[in-house]
Every structure is written in C-alpha cells, then in structure tokens.
Backbone as a ProteinNet text record, in pm:
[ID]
protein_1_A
[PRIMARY]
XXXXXXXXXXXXXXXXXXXXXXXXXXXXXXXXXXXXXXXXXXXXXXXXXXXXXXXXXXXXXX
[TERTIARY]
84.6	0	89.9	68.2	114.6	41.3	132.9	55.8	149.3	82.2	162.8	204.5	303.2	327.1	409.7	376.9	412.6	504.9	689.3	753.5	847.5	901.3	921.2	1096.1	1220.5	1319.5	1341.3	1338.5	1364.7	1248.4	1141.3	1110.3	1012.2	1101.9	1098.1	942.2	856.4	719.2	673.3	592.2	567.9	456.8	370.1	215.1	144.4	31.1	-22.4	-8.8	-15	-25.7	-125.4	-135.3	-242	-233.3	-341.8	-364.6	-375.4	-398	-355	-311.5	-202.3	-93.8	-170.9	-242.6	-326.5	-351.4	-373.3	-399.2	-235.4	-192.5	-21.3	25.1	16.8	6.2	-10.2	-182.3	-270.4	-180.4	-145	-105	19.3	96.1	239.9	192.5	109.7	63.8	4.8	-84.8	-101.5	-10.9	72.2	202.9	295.3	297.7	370.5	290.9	164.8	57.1	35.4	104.6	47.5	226.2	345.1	456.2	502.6	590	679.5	810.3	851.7	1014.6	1042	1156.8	1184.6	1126.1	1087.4	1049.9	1136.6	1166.9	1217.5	1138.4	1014.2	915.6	894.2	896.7	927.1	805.1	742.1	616.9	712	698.8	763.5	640.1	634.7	601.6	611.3	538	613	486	584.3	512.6	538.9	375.8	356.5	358.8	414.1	384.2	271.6	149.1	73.2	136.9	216.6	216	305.7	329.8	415.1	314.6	186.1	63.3	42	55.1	-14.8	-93.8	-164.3	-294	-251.2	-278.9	-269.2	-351.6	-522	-600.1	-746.3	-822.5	-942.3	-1069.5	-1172.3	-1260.9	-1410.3	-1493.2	-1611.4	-1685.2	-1771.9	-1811.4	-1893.4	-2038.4	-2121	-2093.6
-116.7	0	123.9	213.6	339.3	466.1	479.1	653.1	749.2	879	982.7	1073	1126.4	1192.3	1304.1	1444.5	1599	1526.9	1583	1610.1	1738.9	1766.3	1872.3	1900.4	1869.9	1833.1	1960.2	2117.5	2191.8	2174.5	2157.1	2194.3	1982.1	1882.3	1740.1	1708.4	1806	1738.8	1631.6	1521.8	1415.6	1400.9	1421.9	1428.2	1275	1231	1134.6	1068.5	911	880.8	911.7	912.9	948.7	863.9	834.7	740.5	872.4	958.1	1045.8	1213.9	1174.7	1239.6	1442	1478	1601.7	1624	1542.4	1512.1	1567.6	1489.1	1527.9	1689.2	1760.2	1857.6	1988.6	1955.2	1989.5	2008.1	1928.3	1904.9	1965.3	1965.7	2042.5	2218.5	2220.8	2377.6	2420.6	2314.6	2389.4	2404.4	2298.9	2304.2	2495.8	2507.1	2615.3	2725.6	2732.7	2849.7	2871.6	2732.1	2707.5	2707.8	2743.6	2754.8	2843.5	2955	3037.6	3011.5	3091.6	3047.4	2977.7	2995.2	2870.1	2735.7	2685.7	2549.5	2457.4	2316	2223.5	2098.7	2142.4	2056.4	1951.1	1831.4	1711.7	1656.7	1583.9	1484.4	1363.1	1252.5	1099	1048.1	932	812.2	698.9	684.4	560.1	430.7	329	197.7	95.9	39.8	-63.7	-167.5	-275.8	-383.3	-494.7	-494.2	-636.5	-707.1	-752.2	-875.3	-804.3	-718	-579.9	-595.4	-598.8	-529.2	-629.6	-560.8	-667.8	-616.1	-698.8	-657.7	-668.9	-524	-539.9	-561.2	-529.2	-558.2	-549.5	-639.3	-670.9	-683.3	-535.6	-498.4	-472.5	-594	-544.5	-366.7	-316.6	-221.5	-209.4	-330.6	-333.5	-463.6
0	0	0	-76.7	-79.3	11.1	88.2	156.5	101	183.8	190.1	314.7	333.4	460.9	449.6	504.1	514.5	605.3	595.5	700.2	683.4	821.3	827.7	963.5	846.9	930.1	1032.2	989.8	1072.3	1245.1	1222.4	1324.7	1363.5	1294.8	1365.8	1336.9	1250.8	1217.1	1121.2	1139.4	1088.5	1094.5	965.7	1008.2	993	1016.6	986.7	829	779.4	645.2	605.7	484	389.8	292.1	227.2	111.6	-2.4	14.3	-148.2	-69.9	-230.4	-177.6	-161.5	-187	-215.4	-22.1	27.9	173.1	250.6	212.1	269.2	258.4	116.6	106.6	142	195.8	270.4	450.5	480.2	632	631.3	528.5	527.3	514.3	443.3	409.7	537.5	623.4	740.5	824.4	829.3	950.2	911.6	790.6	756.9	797.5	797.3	832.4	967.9	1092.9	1227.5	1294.7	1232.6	1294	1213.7	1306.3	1240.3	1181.2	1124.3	1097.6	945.3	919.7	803.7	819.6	719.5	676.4	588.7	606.1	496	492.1	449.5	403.7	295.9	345.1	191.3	173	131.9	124.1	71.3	150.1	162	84.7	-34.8	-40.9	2.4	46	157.4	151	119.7	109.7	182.2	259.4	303.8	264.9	248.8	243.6	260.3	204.1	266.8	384.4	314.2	453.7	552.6	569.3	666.2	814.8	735.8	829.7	972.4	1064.3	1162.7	1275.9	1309.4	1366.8	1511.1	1558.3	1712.3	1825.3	1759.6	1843.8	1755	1776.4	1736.9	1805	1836.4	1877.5	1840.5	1857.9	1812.1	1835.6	1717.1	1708.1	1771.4	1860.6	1915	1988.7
[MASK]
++++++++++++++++++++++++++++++++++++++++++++++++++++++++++++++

C-alpha cells in the first residue's frame, strides 16, 4: 500500500499517512501556516507492504 506523509526536518514534524498524496500537502501547508520560521518541508512516499501489516487488536463495534 502506498501513503503519503508531510515532514518537516527543521522543526521534527511528521504528520499522519495518507492514502492520497493532495492530503499530505494539505497538512504540510497547514504546519507552515500554524509555525513560524523557516520550513524544509518534503512529502515521503512511503510503502507498506501487505504482509508488513499486523494486527494489534481486534474490537467489536457493538
């Protein structure tokens, strides 16, 4: 599986994955609007693996 993720080496920010990359974007543009100062803002592709995935806990909804 492919996500996407805003990071941000000057000030150590790492936002949540995203499944499209327009989302990532989005979270880097706010990080720049919600902290002062220089920015070195990247957007990572970053891929999961299927069989990577493992389940840590399994909770019915009702």
């Amino acid at each position: 599986m492919i996500y996407y993720q805003a990071v941000c080496d000057t000030h150590g920010f790492a936002s949540s994955l995203f499944s499209r990359k327009v989302d990532a974007l989005r979270s880097g543009q706010s990080h720049i609007r919600n902290v002062a100062g220089p920015h070195n803002i990247r957007i990572l592709e970053v891929y999961v693996p299927t069989e990577a995935i493992e389940v840590r806990s399994d909770e019915p909804l009702a």
